[in-house]
C-alpha positions, 0 to 999 in steps of 0.5 A: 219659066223655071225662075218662076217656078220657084228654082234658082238658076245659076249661069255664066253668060258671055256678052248677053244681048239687051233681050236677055239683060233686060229679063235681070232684076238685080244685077252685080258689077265686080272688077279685081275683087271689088264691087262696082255696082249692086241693085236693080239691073233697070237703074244702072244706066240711071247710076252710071250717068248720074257719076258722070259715065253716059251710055250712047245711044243705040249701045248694048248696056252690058257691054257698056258695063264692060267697057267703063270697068275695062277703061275703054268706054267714050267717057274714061277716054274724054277724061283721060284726054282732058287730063282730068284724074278721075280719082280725085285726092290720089295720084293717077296710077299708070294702069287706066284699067285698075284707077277706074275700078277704084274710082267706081268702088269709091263711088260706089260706096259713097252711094245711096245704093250701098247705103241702103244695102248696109242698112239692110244688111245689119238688120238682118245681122241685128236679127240674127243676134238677137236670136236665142243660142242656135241649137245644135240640130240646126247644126246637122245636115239635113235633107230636103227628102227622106232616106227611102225617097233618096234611095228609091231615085238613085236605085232607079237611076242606076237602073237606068244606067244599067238598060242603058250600057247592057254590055256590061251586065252581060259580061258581068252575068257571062263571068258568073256563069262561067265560073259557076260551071268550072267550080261546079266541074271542079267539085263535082261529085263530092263525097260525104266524108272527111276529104268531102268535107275539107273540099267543100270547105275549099269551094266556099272559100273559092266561091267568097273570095270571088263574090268579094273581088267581084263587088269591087266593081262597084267603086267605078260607080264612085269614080263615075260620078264623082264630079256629079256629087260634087 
Protein backbone atom coordinates (compact mmCIF):
# COMPACT_ATOMS: atom_id res chain seq x y z
CA UNK A 1 0.00 0.00 0.00
CA UNK A 2 2.90 2.30 0.63
CA UNK A 3 4.67 1.28 -2.80
CA UNK A 4 1.43 2.47 -4.52
CA UNK A 5 1.46 5.38 -2.67
CA UNK A 6 4.24 6.68 -4.36
CA UNK A 7 6.98 5.50 -1.36
CA UNK A 8 10.01 3.54 -1.92
CA UNK A 9 10.52 0.87 0.06
CA UNK A 10 13.74 -0.66 0.69
CA UNK A 11 13.92 -4.46 2.29
CA UNK A 12 16.08 -7.40 3.27
CA UNK A 13 14.01 -10.39 3.15
CA UNK A 14 15.55 -14.23 3.85
CA UNK A 15 14.25 -16.93 1.66
CA UNK A 16 10.40 -14.98 0.63
CA UNK A 17 7.91 -17.57 0.20
CA UNK A 18 5.95 -17.43 -3.71
CA UNK A 19 3.04 -15.04 -2.20
CA UNK A 20 5.64 -12.71 -1.32
CA UNK A 21 7.78 -13.23 -4.79
CA UNK A 22 5.09 -13.29 -6.91
CA UNK A 23 4.18 -9.41 -5.61
CA UNK A 24 8.11 -8.38 -7.55
CA UNK A 25 8.17 -6.50 -10.73
CA UNK A 26 11.87 -6.19 -11.40
CA UNK A 27 14.15 -8.49 -9.86
CA UNK A 28 18.01 -8.49 -9.47
CA UNK A 29 20.25 -12.01 -9.24
CA UNK A 30 24.09 -10.95 -8.02
CA UNK A 31 26.60 -13.38 -6.92
CA UNK A 32 30.46 -12.23 -6.00
CA UNK A 33 29.86 -8.72 -7.49
CA UNK A 34 28.52 -9.93 -10.66
CA UNK A 35 25.04 -9.76 -12.26
CA UNK A 36 23.36 -12.80 -13.02
CA UNK A 37 19.96 -11.54 -13.99
CA UNK A 38 18.28 -8.12 -14.18
CA UNK A 39 14.60 -7.66 -15.73
CA UNK A 40 10.97 -8.70 -14.99
CA UNK A 41 10.68 -11.02 -11.81
CA UNK A 42 7.88 -12.96 -14.07
CA UNK A 43 10.17 -13.91 -16.94
CA UNK A 44 13.18 -15.65 -14.64
CA UNK A 45 11.90 -18.82 -14.88
CA UNK A 46 11.30 -18.22 -18.70
CA UNK A 47 15.22 -17.09 -18.63
CA UNK A 48 16.78 -19.59 -16.59
CA UNK A 49 15.08 -22.47 -18.63
CA UNK A 50 15.81 -21.05 -21.72
CA UNK A 51 19.93 -21.43 -20.63
CA UNK A 52 19.31 -24.80 -20.04
CA UNK A 53 18.35 -24.59 -15.95
CA UNK A 54 14.80 -25.89 -15.42
CA UNK A 55 12.92 -25.36 -12.20
CA UNK A 56 10.90 -28.37 -10.87
CA UNK A 57 7.62 -28.64 -10.41
CA UNK A 58 6.11 -27.73 -6.81
CA UNK A 59 9.50 -25.57 -6.06
CA UNK A 60 9.77 -22.15 -4.72
CA UNK A 61 11.23 -20.08 -7.45
CA UNK A 62 13.51 -17.86 -5.11
CA UNK A 63 14.99 -20.77 -3.66
CA UNK A 64 15.43 -21.92 -7.06
CA UNK A 65 17.32 -18.86 -7.73
CA UNK A 66 19.73 -19.59 -4.69
CA UNK A 67 20.37 -22.89 -5.53
CA UNK A 68 21.50 -22.88 -9.42
CA UNK A 69 23.80 -19.57 -8.14
CA UNK A 70 24.89 -21.91 -4.89
CA UNK A 71 25.58 -24.94 -7.45
CA UNK A 72 23.12 -26.95 -5.66
CA UNK A 73 20.38 -26.94 -8.13
CA UNK A 74 19.20 -30.78 -10.02
CA UNK A 75 20.51 -29.23 -13.22
CA UNK A 76 24.55 -28.11 -12.23
CA UNK A 77 24.30 -31.49 -10.45
CA UNK A 78 23.38 -33.30 -13.94
CA UNK A 79 25.85 -31.38 -15.52
CA UNK A 80 28.53 -31.95 -13.30
CA UNK A 81 27.87 -35.80 -13.46
CA UNK A 82 27.72 -35.96 -17.23
CA UNK A 83 31.34 -34.11 -16.97
CA UNK A 84 29.84 -31.68 -19.23
CA UNK A 85 31.96 -28.16 -18.20
CA UNK A 86 29.24 -25.50 -18.10
CA UNK A 87 31.61 -22.85 -19.17
CA UNK A 88 32.54 -23.69 -22.46
CA UNK A 89 36.00 -22.29 -24.03
CA UNK A 90 37.50 -22.51 -20.17
CA UNK A 91 38.75 -24.92 -18.14
CA UNK A 92 36.62 -26.24 -15.09
CA UNK A 93 37.57 -24.53 -12.03
CA UNK A 94 37.65 -26.40 -8.66
CA UNK A 95 35.32 -24.23 -6.93
CA UNK A 96 31.54 -25.45 -8.63
CA UNK A 97 30.22 -22.41 -6.70
CA UNK A 98 32.26 -19.48 -8.64
CA UNK A 99 32.35 -21.22 -12.56
CA UNK A 100 28.59 -21.41 -12.24
CA UNK A 101 28.57 -17.68 -11.46
CA UNK A 102 30.82 -16.81 -14.21
CA UNK A 103 28.75 -19.08 -16.52
CA UNK A 104 25.47 -17.26 -15.66
CA UNK A 105 27.14 -13.65 -15.89
CA UNK A 106 28.36 -14.89 -19.23
CA UNK A 107 25.33 -15.95 -20.20
CA UNK A 108 23.82 -13.30 -19.18
CA UNK A 109 25.57 -10.59 -20.94
CA UNK A 110 25.16 -12.47 -24.04
CA UNK A 111 21.28 -12.01 -23.38
CA UNK A 112 18.74 -9.89 -25.08
CA UNK A 113 17.91 -8.66 -21.42
CA UNK A 114 21.43 -7.06 -21.11
CA UNK A 115 21.18 -5.73 -24.23
CA UNK A 116 18.07 -4.12 -24.00
CA UNK A 117 19.25 -2.75 -20.57
CA UNK A 118 22.49 -1.21 -22.16
CA UNK A 119 20.63 0.40 -24.91
CA UNK A 120 18.39 2.00 -22.49
CA UNK A 121 21.33 2.86 -20.46
CA UNK A 122 23.31 4.89 -23.07
CA UNK A 123 19.91 6.70 -24.00
CA UNK A 124 19.78 8.06 -20.77
CA UNK A 125 23.56 8.84 -20.62
CA UNK A 126 23.40 10.42 -24.41
CA UNK A 127 20.62 12.64 -22.88
CA UNK A 128 22.29 13.49 -20.05
CA UNK A 129 25.17 14.58 -22.49
CA UNK A 130 23.45 16.40 -24.49
CA UNK A 131 22.42 18.63 -21.51
CA UNK A 132 23.72 22.19 -21.28
CA UNK A 133 26.45 22.73 -18.59
CA UNK A 134 24.83 21.81 -14.99
CA UNK A 135 24.47 24.89 -13.08
CA UNK A 136 26.07 25.22 -9.98
CA UNK A 137 22.46 25.45 -7.79
CA UNK A 138 21.96 21.91 -9.03
CA UNK A 139 24.77 21.29 -7.24
CA UNK A 140 23.44 22.46 -3.83
CA UNK A 141 21.68 20.40 -1.27
CA UNK A 142 18.22 20.84 -1.16
CA UNK A 143 15.41 19.81 0.77
CA UNK A 144 12.14 18.53 0.17
CA UNK A 145 10.57 20.97 2.74
CA UNK A 146 11.21 24.54 3.96
CA UNK A 147 13.55 25.63 7.00
CA UNK A 148 10.45 26.41 9.40
CA UNK A 149 8.30 23.22 8.22
CA UNK A 150 11.72 21.37 9.48
CA UNK A 151 12.00 22.91 12.45
CA UNK A 152 8.22 22.86 13.44
CA UNK A 153 8.72 18.67 13.32
CA UNK A 154 11.64 18.25 14.89
CA UNK A 155 10.61 20.94 18.00
CA UNK A 156 7.50 18.68 18.26
CA UNK A 157 9.32 15.61 18.17
CA UNK A 158 11.59 16.79 20.93
CA UNK A 159 8.65 17.79 22.60
CA UNK A 160 7.41 14.44 22.47
CA UNK A 161 10.50 12.80 23.63
CA UNK A 162 10.60 15.20 26.47
CA UNK A 163 6.53 14.03 27.82
CA UNK A 164 7.57 11.11 27.23
CA UNK A 165 11.09 10.59 29.66
CA UNK A 166 9.90 13.32 32.19
CA UNK A 167 12.25 12.21 34.77
CA UNK A 168 14.76 14.22 33.27
CA UNK A 169 13.02 17.34 32.96
CA UNK A 170 12.23 17.06 36.50
CA UNK A 171 15.90 16.65 37.66
CA UNK A 172 16.70 19.37 35.18
CA UNK A 173 14.21 21.92 36.68
CA UNK A 174 15.07 20.44 40.55
CA UNK A 175 18.69 21.38 39.64
CA UNK A 176 17.89 24.89 38.52
CA UNK A 177 15.73 25.66 41.58
CA UNK A 178 18.15 24.38 43.97
CA UNK A 179 20.76 26.44 42.80
CA UNK A 180 18.76 29.30 42.25
CA UNK A 181 17.87 29.03 46.15
CA UNK A 182 21.78 28.79 47.16
CA UNK A 183 23.05 31.65 45.27
CA UNK A 184 19.73 33.46 45.88
CA UNK A 185 20.98 32.58 49.94
CA UNK A 186 24.70 33.52 49.10
CA UNK A 187 23.89 37.06 47.79
CA UNK A 188 21.24 37.86 49.97
CA UNK A 189 21.10 41.21 50.87
CA UNK A 190 23.52 42.94 48.92
CA UNK A 191 24.38 46.40 49.33
CA UNK A 192 24.61 49.26 46.85
CA UNK A 193 28.12 50.15 47.19
CA UNK A 194 31.48 49.26 46.22
CA UNK A 195 31.78 45.58 47.45
CA UNK A 196 27.88 45.38 46.56
CA UNK A 197 28.92 45.72 43.32
CA UNK A 198 31.93 43.53 42.96
CA UNK A 199 29.36 40.64 44.24
CA UNK A 200 26.79 41.13 42.06
CA UNK A 201 29.69 41.10 39.52
CA UNK A 202 30.59 37.47 41.15
CA UNK A 203 26.71 36.27 41.02
CA UNK A 204 26.33 36.95 37.31
CA UNK A 205 29.66 35.44 36.43
CA UNK A 206 28.44 32.23 38.83
CA UNK A 207 25.00 32.34 37.29
CA UNK A 208 26.61 32.44 33.23
CA UNK A 209 28.97 30.09 33.99
CA UNK A 210 26.29 27.53 35.07
CA UNK A 211 23.75 28.30 32.50
CA UNK A 212 26.84 27.29 30.20
CA UNK A 213 27.64 24.01 31.77
CA UNK A 214 24.12 23.64 31.81
CA UNK A 215 23.57 23.67 27.83
CA UNK A 216 25.90 20.89 27.55
CA UNK A 217 23.30 18.77 28.16
CA UNK A 218 22.08 19.27 24.73
CA UNK A 219 24.88 17.13 23.05
CA UNK A 220 23.24 13.95 24.16
CA UNK A 221 20.86 14.85 21.74
CA UNK A 222 23.43 14.39 18.98
CA UNK A 223 24.69 11.44 20.46
CA UNK A 224 21.30 10.10 20.56
CA UNK A 225 20.26 10.20 17.16
CA UNK A 226 23.30 10.08 15.71
CA UNK A 227 22.45 6.66 13.85
CA UNK A 228 19.05 7.95 13.26
CA UNK A 229 20.48 11.17 10.80
CA UNK A 230 22.69 8.89 9.70
Amino acid sequence: RLSRRGRTIIFSIHQPRYSIFKLFDSLTLLASGKVLYHGPAKQALEYFSSIGYECEPFNNPADFFLDVINGDSTAVAASKEDNRPVDTGKVAEDNVDSSVVDVLHQKYLSSSLYQSTKEALRKVELGRGSKQRVSKQEHEITYANGFLTQLYWVSKRSLKNLIRNPQASVAQIAVTVILALVVGAIFFGVKLDRSGIQNRVGSLFFVTTNQCFSSVSAIELFIRDKKLFV
